[in-house]
C-alpha positions, 0 to 999 in steps of 0.5 A: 344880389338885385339891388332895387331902387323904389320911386314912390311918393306914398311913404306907408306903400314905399315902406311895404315895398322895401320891407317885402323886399329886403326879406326875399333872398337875393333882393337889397333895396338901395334908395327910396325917392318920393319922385323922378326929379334927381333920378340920373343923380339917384342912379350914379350914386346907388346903381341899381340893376331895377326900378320900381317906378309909380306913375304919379308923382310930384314935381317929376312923374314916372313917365318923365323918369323912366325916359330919363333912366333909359337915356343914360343907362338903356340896361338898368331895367324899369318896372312901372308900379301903379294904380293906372290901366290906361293909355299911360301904360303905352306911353310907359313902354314908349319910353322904355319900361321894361314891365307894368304892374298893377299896384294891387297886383304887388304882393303876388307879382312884385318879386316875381317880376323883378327876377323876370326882369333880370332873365329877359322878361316883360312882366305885366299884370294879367289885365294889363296883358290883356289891354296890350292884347286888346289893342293889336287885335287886328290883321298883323301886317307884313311889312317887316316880313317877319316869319311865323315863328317871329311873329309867334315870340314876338307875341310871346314876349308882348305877354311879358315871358321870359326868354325861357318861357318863351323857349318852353312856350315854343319847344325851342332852346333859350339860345333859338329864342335869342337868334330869333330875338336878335332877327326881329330886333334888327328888321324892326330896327329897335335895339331891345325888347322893350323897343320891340315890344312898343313897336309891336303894340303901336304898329298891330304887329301881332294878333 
């Protein structure tokens, strides 16, 4: 069972959430809130293995709450659920956030998503894979001598696959792409893949 909590000020867009949730196998929706305000109170209370986070909230927004969730709990994974495909979408991933999906894209990626998340994931909507695409299109530099093959998961996983999308993507085993995983992690000095990620988009790791 995924237990989900939901963030979002709009109660008729909270109710569709819940109802599409609570009606998929393996899903229970644990909390609803209209913003981040009592968010780490929210977590100890209902434990949630995801968050589906709006952006634009009252009093406490989603940007201010996913930087508190990673705070106290860097394995609970996040996933930002908004209208915005803007410059909020990097400053998210920044903080942490696990995976970005655009609000329209909720009935056909939402679920989805989420069971990505659990397996290692990054989901993105595909126009915000594409800003994320469009931002490193740049020469990728070599600093942290990443090989080829790094470079290539790396890229793989800023495109928000899963590890075993990765290892089908690459003809390698889940298990290669976690040693991988395990090398970039450490010769860029972050702790996950969402810190890899954001490094990768802030730095033009990747083509």
């Amino acid at each position: 069972m995924i237990n989900v909590s939901i963030y979002e000020d709009n109660q008729r867009l909270s109710d569709l959430l819940m109802l599409l949730l609570e009606n998929t196998d393996g899903f229970q929706v644990v909390g609803i809130h209209t913003d981040c305000t009592l968010v780490v109170e929210d977590m100890a209370k209902e434990s949630p293995d995801v968050i589906v986070m709006d952006i634009d909230m009252p009093n406490s927004n989603g940007i201010e709450g996913v930087l508190a969730v990673k705070k106290v709990s860097p394995n609970t994974k996040v996933l930002m659920h908004t209208v915005f495909n803007d410059e909020r979408l990097f400053e998210c991933l920044r903080r942490g956030a696990d995976g970005y999906i655009l609000k329209k894209d909720s009935s056909t990626m939402l679920v989805g998503g989420i069971r990505d998340l659990m397996n290692g994931g990054a989901p993105m909507s595909p126009e915000i894979a594409a800003m994320v695409l469009k931002a490193f299109h740049q020469p990728v530099k070599d600093e942290y001598n990443l090989t080829k093959r790094e470079i290539e998961i790396l890229e793989s996983l800023t495109n928000g696959n899963s590890y075993k999308m990765i290892a089908s993507e690459c003809f390698i085993s889940i298990d290669t792409v976690r040693r991988h995983l395990q090398n970039i992690y450490l010769k860029l000095q972050v702790q996950s893949a969402p810190e890899a990620v954001a490094k990768a988009i802030r730095e033009r790791l990747v083509k």
